[in-house]
C-alpha positions as a printed NumPy array, in Angstrom:
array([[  67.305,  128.824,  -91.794],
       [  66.095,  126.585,  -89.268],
       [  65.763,  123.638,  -92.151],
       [  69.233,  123.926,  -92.334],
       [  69.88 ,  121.975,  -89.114],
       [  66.841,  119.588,  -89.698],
       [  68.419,  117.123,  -92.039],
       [  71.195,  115.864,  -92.173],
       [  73.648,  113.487,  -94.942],
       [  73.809,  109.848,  -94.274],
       [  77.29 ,  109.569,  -96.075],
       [  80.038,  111.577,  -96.819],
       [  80.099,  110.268, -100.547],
       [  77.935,  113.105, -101.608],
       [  80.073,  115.793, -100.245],
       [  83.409,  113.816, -101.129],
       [  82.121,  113.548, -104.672],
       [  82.928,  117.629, -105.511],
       [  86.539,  117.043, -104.574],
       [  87.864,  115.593, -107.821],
       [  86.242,  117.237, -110.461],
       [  87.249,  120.806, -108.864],
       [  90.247,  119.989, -108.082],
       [  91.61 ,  118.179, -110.922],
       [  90.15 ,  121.132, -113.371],
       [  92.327,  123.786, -111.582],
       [  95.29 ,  120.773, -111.978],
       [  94.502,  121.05 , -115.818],
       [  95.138,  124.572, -115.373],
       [  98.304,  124.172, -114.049],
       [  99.677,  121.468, -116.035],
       [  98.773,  123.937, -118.887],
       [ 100.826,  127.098, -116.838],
       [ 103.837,  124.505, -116.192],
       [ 104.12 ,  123.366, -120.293],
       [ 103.453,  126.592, -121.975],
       [ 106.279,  128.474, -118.85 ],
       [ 108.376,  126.228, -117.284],
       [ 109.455,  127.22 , -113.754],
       [ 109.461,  126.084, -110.35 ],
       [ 106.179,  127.84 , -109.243],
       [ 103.981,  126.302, -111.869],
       [ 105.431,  122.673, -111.156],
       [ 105.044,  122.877, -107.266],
       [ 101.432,  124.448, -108.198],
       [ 100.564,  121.413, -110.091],
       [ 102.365,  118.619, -107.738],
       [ 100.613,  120.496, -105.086],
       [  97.043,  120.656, -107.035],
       [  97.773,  116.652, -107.562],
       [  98.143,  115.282, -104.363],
       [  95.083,  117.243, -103.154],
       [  93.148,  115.778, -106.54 ],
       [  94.507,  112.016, -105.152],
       [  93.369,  112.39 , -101.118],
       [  90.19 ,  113.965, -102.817],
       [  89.953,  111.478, -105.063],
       [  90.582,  108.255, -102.704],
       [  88.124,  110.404, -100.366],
       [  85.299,  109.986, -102.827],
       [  86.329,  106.493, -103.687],
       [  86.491,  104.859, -100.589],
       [  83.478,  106.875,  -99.775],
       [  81.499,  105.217, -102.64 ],
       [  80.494,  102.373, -100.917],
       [  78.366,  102.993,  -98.365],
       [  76.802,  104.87 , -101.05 ],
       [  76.168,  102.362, -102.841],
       [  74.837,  100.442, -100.402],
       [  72.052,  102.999,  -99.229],
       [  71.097,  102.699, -103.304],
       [  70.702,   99.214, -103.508],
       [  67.596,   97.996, -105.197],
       [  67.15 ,  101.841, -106.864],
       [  66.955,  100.239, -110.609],
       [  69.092,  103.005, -112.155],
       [  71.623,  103.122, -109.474],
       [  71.53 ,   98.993, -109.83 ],
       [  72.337,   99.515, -113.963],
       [  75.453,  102.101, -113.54 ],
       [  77.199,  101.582, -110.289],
       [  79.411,   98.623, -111.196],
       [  81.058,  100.962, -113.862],
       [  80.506,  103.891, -112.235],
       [  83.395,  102.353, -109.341],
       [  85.567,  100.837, -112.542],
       [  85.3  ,  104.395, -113.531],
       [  85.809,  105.893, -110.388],
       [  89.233,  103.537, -109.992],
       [  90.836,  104.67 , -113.062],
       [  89.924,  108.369, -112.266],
       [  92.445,  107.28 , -108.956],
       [  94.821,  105.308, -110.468],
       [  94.75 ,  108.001, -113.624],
       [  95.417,  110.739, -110.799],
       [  98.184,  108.917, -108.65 ],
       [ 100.541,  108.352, -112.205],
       [ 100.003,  112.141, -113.147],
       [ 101.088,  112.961, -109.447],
       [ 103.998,  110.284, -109.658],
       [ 105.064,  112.259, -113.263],
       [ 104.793,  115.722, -111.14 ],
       [ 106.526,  114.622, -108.556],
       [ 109.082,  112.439, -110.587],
       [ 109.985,  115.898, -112.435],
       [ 110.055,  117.758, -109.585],
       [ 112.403,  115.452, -108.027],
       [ 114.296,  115.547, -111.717],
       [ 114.239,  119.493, -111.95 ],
       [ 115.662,  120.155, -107.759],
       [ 118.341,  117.869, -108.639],
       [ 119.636,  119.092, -112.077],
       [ 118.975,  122.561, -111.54 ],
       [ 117.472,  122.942, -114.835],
       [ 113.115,  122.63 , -115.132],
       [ 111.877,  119.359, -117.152],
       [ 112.264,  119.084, -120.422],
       [ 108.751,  120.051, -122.57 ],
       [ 108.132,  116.759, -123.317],
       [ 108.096,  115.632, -119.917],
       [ 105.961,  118.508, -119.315],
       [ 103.609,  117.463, -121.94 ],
       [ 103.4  ,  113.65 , -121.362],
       [ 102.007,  115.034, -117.281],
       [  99.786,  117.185, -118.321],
       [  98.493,  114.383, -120.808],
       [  97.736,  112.265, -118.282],
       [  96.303,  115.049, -116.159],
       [  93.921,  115.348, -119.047],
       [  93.241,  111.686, -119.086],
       [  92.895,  112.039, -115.392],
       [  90.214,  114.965, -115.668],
       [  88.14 ,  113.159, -118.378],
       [  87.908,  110.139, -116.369],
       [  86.459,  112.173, -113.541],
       [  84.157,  113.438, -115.814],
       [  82.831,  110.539, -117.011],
       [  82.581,  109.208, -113.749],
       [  80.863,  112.793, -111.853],
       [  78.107,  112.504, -115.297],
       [  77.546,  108.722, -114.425],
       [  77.2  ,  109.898, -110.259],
       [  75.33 ,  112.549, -111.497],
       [  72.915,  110.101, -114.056],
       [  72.466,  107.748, -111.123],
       [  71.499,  110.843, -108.828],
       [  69.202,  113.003, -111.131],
       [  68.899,  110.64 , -113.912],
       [  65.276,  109.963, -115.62 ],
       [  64.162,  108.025, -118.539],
       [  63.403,  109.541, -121.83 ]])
């Protein structure tokens, strides 16, 4: 136990970095609750679920580059982190539009008094899914940078 107070983390990147994918996943989840049901509930779940993916999301972002500069001159790190931030910024930008569509039907649903039509429903949790396998491709490139060795 007393290793546990020993070390420490340089940079909050590493910690930041399980934010997204978590978070995002369960927003999958909802998106999929909120098109197959309708209802209130489900779409303040997912706008909810969203703007916690987007501050995690910016979180591990902004947190990226003092990262990256701890890594510099690690050859694999040197290879994947330019699109490993490209990545990272459409993971943000892919998160922010699905929370703009939650929100935007949210704001669509309160003041008809009706829920969102299922399209509307399905072209959010579309991009939620575009948002989620963004993240993915980005945590496997974090990941290959981290733990990755040659074959």
């Amino acid at each position: 136990m007393e290793a546990l107070f020993e070390y420490r983390i340089p940079v909050w990147h590493p910690i930041a970095v399980h934010l997204p994918p978590a978070l995002l996943l369960v927003s999958a989840g909802a998106a999929a609750g909120w098109i197959a049901w309708g209802g209130a509930a489900w779409r303040r779940t997912l706008a909810a679920l969203l703007a916690l993916s987007a501050l995690g999301t910016a979180f591990a972002y902004f947190t990226g580059e003092a990262m990256a500069r701890r890594s510099e001159g690690v050859p694999i790190v040197e290879e994947l982190v330019n699109l490993h931030a490209q990545l990272a910024l459409y993971t943000l930008v892919g998160t922010g539009l699905a929370l703009a569509g939650a929100i935007g039907a949210l704001v669509w649903s309160r003041r008809s008094g009706c829920n969102a039509p299922r399209w509307v429903r399905f072209a959010v949790g579309f991009i939620v899914l575009a948002a989620v396998a963004l993240v993915l491709a980005t945590a496997h490139l974090g990941g290959t940078m981290t733990w990755g060795v040659p074959e």
